[in-house]
Structures are given as C-alpha cells and as structure tokens.
N, C-alpha and C positions, 0 to 999 in steps of 0.2 A: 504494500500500500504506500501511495505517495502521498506526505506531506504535503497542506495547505500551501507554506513557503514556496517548497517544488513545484504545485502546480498554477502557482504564478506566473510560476518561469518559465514553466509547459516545456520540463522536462521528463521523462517516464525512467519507468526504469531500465532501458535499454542504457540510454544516455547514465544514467548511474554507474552501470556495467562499464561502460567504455570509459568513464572517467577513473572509475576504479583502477583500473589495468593499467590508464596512464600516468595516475599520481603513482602507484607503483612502480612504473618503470615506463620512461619519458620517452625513450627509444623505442618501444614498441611499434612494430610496423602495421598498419593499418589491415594489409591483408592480414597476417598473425591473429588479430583483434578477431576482424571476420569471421574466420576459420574458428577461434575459441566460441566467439557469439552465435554460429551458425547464421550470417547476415553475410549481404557483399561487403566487398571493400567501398565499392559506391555509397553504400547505407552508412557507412564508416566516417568517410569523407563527410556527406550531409551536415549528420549530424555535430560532427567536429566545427563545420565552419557554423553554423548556426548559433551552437554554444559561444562560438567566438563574438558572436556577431551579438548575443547576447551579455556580455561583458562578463558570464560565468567561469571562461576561459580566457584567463589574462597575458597568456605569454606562456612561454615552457624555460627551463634555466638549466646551466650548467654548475652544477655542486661541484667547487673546489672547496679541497681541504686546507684552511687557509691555513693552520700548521705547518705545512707541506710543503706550503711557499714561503714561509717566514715568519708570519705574524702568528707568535705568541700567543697575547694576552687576548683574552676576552673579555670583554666588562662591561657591567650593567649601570648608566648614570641616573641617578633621581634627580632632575633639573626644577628648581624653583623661578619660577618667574615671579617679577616684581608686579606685574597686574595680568589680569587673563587676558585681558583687551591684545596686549602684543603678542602672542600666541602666533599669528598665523605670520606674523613678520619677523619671531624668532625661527619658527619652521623655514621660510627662505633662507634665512641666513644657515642654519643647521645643515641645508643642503649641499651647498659647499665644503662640507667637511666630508670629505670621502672617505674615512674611517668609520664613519657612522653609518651604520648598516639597517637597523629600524629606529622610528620612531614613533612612540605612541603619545597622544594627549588621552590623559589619563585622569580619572578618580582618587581621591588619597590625598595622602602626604604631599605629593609629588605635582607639580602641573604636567608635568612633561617622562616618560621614561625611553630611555634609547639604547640600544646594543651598540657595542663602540668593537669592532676588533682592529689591533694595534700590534706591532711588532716586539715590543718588549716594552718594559716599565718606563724608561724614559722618551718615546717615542708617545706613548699616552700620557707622559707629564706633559708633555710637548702640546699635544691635540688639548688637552683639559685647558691648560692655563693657556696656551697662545691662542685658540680659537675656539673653543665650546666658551669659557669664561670670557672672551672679549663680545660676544653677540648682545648687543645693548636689549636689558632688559632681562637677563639669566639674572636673578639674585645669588643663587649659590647652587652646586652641584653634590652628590654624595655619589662616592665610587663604591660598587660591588664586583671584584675580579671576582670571573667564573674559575674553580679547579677543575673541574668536569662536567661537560656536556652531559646528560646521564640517559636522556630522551631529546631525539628533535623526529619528526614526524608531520604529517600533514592529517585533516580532519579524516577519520572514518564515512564513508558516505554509506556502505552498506551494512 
C-alpha cells in the first residue's frame, strides 16, 4: 500500500522498487533493473526521467572516501547566529566554504548545524577562525570532531 505523501507524487510501487535498487547501488544498469522487475528497460527509463522530472530524483553522486584522499577530520559545528533574520545571508556566505559539506537551519541550541570535513586539526582551525567565524553575523560556533562514522545510509523506502 502506498502512502498519502506517495500518492501525491503519483509514484507506485514499481517506482519504489526501482529507487530501491538505485539508492542501493547507483550503477545499476537499467536493463539489470528490468530483468530483476520483470519490466522493459523502456519502462525503466520512463519512469526514471519522470521521477527526475518530479524533483524526487535529484542527481546520482560519487562516494569518495575522503580519508583516502587526505582529509582527516570530521566535524560537526553548532553555529549561533546573532538574529534569525541573517540566516539566509549567512547561508550565502557558508557556501563559499568548500569544506563544508551540509548545512542545516535547525531547532535547539543551535540556529545553524553543518558537517565540516577538513584535512587535519589545523586546516579546520584554519576554516573555523579565518572563515566560518569571519561570516558577519555567526555569534559563536561549538566544534564536535567525529571518531567514527558508525552508520551513514540513505532513507529505507521499502
């Protein structure tokens, strides 16, 4: 049975199936999909650009290990802003920082929380005090390094 939400978006569970397989595994070749769904590969296609077309499929990524390539540290920042109102002009500016990976405006403590991954400790003293803390209107920031990733994953659909 599909969800009220789902069928707003007037997706069924075909389209569930097929997103399944691809949040699983990005590379999956459409015919592959077909042959598992017992559908064509045309049925495949359809649906995949519609989803697109529906904004439910926003792109596909490549997962590097950013250890792998150098950066270290991982870290989580609680950003206070000095009024909400600058919110979306501190978001501008946060974007320019290319070590900052998400950002959320958020509930809590926090106005702001963001993933920062950075190459070692002073490269993220670096990021923190010469540009996250120069963004007029941050009041003050709190750092959380991650030790371990322990779960990262995408939502369950089935």
């Amino acid at each position: 049975m599909i969800d009220k939400a789902r069928q707003n978006l007037e997706i069924d569970n075909l389209d569930i199936e097929i997103l399944s397989i691809l949040m699983n595994d990005a590379t999956t070749a459409y015919t592959e999909i077909a042959k598992e769904l017992i559908v064509s590969g045309g049925t495949i296609h359809v649906r995949m650009k519609k989803m697109q077309d529906m904004g439910i499929i926003k792109g596909s990524n490549l997962i590097v290990d950013a250890q792998k390539v150098g950066y270290d540290i991982c870290a989580f920042l609680g950003i206070y802003l000095e009024k909400g109102s600058i919110y979306h002009d501190a978001v501008e500016k946060l974007k320019q920082v290319k070590e900052i990976v998400e950002l959320h405006y958020c509930t809590g403590a926090y106005s702001m929380f963001a993933k920062i991954i950075c190459r070692d400790t002073t490269h993220l003293r670096h990021v923190l005090n010469d540009q996250v803390q120069a963004v007029p209107g941050i009041q003050r920031t709190e750092t959380f390094i991650s030790l371990e990733e322990s779960i990262k994953r995408q939502i369950t659909l089935k």
